[in-house]
N, C-alpha and C positions, 0 to 999 in steps of 0.2 A: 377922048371919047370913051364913053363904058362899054366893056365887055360885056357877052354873054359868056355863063360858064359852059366850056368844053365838058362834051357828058363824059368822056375820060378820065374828069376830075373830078368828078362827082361819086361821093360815098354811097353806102347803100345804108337806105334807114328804114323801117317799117314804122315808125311812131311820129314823126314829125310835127308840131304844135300846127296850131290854126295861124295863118299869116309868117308862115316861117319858108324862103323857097330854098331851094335844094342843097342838101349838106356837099361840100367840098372838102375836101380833104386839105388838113394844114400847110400839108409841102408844096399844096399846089396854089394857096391863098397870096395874092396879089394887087397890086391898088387900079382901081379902074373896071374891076369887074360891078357890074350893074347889081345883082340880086346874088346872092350868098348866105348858105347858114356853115357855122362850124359845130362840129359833135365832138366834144373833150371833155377830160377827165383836168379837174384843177389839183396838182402836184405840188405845186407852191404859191404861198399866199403872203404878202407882206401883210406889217400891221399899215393902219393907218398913219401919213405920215405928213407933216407939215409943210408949207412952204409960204413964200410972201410975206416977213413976218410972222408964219404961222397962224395968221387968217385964214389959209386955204386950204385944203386936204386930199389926198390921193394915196392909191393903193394897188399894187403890183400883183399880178400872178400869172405864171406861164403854165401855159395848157398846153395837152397830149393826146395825140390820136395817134393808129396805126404807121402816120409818114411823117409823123415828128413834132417837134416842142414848136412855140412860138410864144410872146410876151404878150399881154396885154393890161392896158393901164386906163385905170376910170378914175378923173378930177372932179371934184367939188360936189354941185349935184348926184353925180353920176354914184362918185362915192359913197353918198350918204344913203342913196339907196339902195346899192347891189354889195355893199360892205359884209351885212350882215347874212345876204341873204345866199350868199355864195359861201361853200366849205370845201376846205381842203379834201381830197377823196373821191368826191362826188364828180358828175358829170351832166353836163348840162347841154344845152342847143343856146348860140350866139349869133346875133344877125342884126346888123341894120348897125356896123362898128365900122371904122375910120379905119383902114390899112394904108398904113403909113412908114418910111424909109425906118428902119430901127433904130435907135437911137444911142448913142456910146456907151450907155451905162446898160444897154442890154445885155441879158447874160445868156439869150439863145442864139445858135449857128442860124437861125433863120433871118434872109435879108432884111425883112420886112417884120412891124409890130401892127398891135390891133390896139384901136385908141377908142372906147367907149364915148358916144354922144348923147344928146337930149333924145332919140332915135331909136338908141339899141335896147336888143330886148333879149331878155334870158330866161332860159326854162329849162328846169329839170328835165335829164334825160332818164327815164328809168328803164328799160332796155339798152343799159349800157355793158353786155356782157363783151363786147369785141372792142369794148377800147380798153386800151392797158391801162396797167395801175404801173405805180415807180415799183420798181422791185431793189430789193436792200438785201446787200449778204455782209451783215453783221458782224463785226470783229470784238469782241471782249475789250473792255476798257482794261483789265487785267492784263491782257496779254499783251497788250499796245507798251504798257508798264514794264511788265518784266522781260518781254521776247523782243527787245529790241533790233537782235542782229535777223531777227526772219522780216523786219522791217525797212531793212536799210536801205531794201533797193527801190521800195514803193514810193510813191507819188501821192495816193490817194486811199482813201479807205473808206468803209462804212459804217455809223456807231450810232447807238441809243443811247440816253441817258437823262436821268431828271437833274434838272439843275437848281445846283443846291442855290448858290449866291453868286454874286458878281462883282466886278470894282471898274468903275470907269472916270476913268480918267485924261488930262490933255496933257499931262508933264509924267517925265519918263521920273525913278526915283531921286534922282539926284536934285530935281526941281526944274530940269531942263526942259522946255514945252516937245511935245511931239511933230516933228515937224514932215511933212509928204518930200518923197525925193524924187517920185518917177509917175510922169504922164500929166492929167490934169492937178494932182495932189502936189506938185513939187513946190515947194515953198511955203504951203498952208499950213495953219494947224491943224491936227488932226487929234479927232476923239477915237479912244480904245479903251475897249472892254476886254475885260476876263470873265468867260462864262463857267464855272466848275461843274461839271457832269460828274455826277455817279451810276455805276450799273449794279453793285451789288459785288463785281467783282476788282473795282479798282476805281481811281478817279482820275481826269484827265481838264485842262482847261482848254477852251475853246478862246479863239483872240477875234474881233469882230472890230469891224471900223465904220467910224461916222454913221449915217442912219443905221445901219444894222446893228447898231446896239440900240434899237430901240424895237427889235423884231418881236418880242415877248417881254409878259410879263413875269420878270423873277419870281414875284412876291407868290404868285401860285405854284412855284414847285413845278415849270412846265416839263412832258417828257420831249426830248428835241433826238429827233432822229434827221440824222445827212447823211446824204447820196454822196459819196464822194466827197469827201473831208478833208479837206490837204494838208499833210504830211508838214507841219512850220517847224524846219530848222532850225529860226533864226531865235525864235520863242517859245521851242520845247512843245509844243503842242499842239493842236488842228486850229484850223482858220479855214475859210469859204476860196473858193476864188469862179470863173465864170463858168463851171464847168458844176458846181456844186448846187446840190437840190436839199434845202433845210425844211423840214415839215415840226410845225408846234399840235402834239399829243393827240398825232395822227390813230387811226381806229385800225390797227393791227394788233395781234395778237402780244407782240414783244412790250409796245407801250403799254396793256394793260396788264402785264405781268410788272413788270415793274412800277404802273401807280400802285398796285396790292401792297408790294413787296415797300415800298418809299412809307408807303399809310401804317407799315404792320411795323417796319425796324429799322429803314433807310433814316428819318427825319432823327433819330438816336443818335446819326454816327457821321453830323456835320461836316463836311470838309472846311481845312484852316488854308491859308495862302502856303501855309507852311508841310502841311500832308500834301501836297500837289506837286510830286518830285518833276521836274521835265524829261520831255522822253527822251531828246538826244542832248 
């Protein structure tokens, strides 16, 4: 049976579209509640991404309000018309979406996802100054490089950088295929990428597996800033894991110093497989 939302749970909005009823707060969003809108900020956006043969297409992004992240994922239809019209940064109003158990591949502590229908409807919020933005505290790819022992004890970090090139591939050098050891991956093959970042002060490679190498497009030089970047021992350099927030040539002030800086003398000084010393 559908709920009504508890006015407890209920956000405060002054701008609310026509046909939208009342914003709820994401910590408090649940399946079964009757009438709901959510107010978020989009923080991360997958690309578009294939399945069924690659007949069909879908696209990931988890949204932020004041009481927390949550995922949301629009298929086919849904896809083709909120693809474009949705951007990283921005903050919108969501309503009339599928809140559904979360699904294993989700990467928020929230029980529950939001799954886009023939139904939902989205609209810029532009009175969005009370919802947060990801906030980034930036470590030098330079020092990631040289200041290895101030590093030893972390887990996680934060880093910008435009990405020079990449290499993906499913065999490890020797010609051995890549094979998954742990959870649903164990025994499959697996694709991996090397993405090389530069900031101007150093360069470092990023390691991404199966669809996430397919999150950007190299060929534009994109700048890639993560929320928490993980610390890969095993391969000398940063990789994702569920905890990590990847934005492509997000609208802060660090990515547009470094497109200048890429356009003025970065695109000069190429990184090779072989200038990309690992960090541990």
């Amino acid at each position: 049976m559908a709920e009504q939302l508890p006015a407890e749970n209920i956000s405060a909005s002054d701008s609310l579209p026509d046909g939208f009823p009342n914003v709820c707060l994401i910590g408090k969003l649940k399946p079964y509640l009757s009438e709901w809108s959510i107010c978020a900020r989009v923080i991360q956006k997958s690309g578009r991404r294939s399945y069924m043969n690659k007949s069909k297409n879908y696209f990931s992004m988890v949204l932020l309000d004041e009481s927390g992240e949550i995922q949301a994922v629009a298929f086919d239809e849904e896809c083709a018309q909120f693809y474009d019209k949705i951007e990283v940064n921005k903050a919108y109003y969501f309503c009339s979406a599928w809140v559904k158990k979360a699904s294993d591949f989700n990467s928020c502590k929230h029980d529950y996802e939001v799954r886009f229908t023939d139904k939902t409807k989205v609209e810029l919020c532009t009175m969005d100054e009370a919802i947060p933005f990801l906030q980034f505290e930036f470590v030098p790819l330079g020092e990631l490089e040289r200041e290895h022992s101030k590093f030893e004890k972390c887990t996680h970090v934060d880093v910008i950088g435009v990405c020079d090139w990449h290499d993906v591939t499913t065999a490890h050098p020797n010609g051995e295929p890549i094979i998954g050891t742990k959870g649903r991956s164990a025994g499959r093959s697996l694709r991996m990428g090397k993405f090389y970042l530069q900031d101007g002060t150093g360069n470092i490679f990023l390691t991404l597996w199966q669809e996430q190498t397919d999150y950007f497009d190299v060929k534009s030089n994109p700048v890639i800033a993560i929320k928490r970047a993980k610390i890969d021992k095993r391969y000398g350099g940063l990789t994702l894991d569920q905890s990590s927030r990847l934005q492509i040539d997000p609208d802060i002030e660090e990515a547009h110093q470094l497109k200048a800086w890429w356009k003025q003398t970065g695109e000069r000084n190429r990184a090779t497989w072989s200038s990309v010393p690992p960090l541990f």
